[in-house]
GUZADO-327647 format. One record per residue: residue in one letter; x, y, z of N, C-alpha, C in turn. Coordinates in steps of 0.001 Angstrom, whole numbers, plus 500000, padded with zeros to 6 digits. Atoms other than C-alpha are relative to their C-alpha. Example, Ala and Ser with C-alpha at 12.3 -4.5 7.8 and 13.67 -1.06 7.14 Angstrom:
<atoms>
a500890498810500000512300495500507800500900501200500000
s499180498810499940513670498940507140499230501090500730
</atoms>
This chain:
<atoms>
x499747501109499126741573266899799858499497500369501398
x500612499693498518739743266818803427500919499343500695
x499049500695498268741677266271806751499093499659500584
x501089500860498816740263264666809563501022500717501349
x499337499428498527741356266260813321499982498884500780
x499447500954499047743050263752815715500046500819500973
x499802499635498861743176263694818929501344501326500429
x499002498849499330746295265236819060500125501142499075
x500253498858500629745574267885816660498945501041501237
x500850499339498566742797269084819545500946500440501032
x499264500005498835745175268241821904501027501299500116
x498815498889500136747769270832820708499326501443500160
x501059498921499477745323274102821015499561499944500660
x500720499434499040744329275466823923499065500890500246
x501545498687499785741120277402824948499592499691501162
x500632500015498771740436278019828402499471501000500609
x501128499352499562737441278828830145499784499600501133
x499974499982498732736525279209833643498751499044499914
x500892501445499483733960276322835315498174500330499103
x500903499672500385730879278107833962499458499666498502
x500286500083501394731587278278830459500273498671499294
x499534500818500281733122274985830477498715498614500228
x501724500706499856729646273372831805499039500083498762
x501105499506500831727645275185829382500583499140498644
x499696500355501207729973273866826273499943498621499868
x500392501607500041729490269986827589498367500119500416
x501712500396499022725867270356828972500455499364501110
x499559500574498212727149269406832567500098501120501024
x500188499340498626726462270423835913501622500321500149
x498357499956498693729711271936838023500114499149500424
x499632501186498859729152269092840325500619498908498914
x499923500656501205729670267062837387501166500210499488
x498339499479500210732843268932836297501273499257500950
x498838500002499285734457268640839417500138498956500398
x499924501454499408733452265160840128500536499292498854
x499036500878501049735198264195836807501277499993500196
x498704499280499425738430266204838268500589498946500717
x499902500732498799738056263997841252500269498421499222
x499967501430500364737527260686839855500564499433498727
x499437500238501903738697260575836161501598499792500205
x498683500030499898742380259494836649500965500546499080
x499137499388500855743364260929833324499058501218499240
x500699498612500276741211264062833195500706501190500256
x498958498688500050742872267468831919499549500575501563
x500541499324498547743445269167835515500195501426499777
x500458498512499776742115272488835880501722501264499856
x498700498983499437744966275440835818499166501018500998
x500402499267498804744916277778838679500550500791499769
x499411498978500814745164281198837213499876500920501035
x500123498918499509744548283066840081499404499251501646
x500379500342498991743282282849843959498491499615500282
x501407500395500005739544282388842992499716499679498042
x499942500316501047740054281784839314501046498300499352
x499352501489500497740503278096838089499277500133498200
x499619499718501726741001277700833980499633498442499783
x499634501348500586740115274483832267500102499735498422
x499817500279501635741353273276828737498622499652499150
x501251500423500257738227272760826846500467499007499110
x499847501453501115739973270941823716500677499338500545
x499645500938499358741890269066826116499229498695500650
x501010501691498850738531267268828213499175499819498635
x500160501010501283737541266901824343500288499182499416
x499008501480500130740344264688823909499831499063500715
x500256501448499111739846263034826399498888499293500419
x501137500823500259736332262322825862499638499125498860
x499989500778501520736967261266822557501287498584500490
x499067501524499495739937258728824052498880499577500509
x501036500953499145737297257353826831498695499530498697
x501351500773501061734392256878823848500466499164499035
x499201501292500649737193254908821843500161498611500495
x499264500874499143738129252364824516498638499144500129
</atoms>
């Protein structure tokens, strides 16, 4: 029998990667990142793991690219 992964199956695992690696795994600029941060009203927000280290959920802004391509 095959499953299918829901949103909130993604949603529940976490994997976070700093701004770099998180570009490279969407094909997007930083500016691009952070201007989704900025403007996306329901975009996963960054964790702040440290004083020059910011963290972002990766299967989290997967969810929530998969909500926004539903709508």
């Amino acid at each position: 029998m095959a499953t299918s992964t829901t949103v909130q199956d993604i949603h529940k695992k976490s994997h976070h990667a700093r701004a770099k690696t998180t570009c490279a795994h969407f094909a997007i600029s930083r500016s691009t990142l952070w201007a989704w941060c900025k403007t996306r009203k329901d975009f996963p927000k960054p964790l702040k793991a440290g004083p020059k280290v910011t963290l972002f959920d990766i299967n989290a802004i997967e969810a929530f690219l998969i909500s926004e391509a539903a709508k």
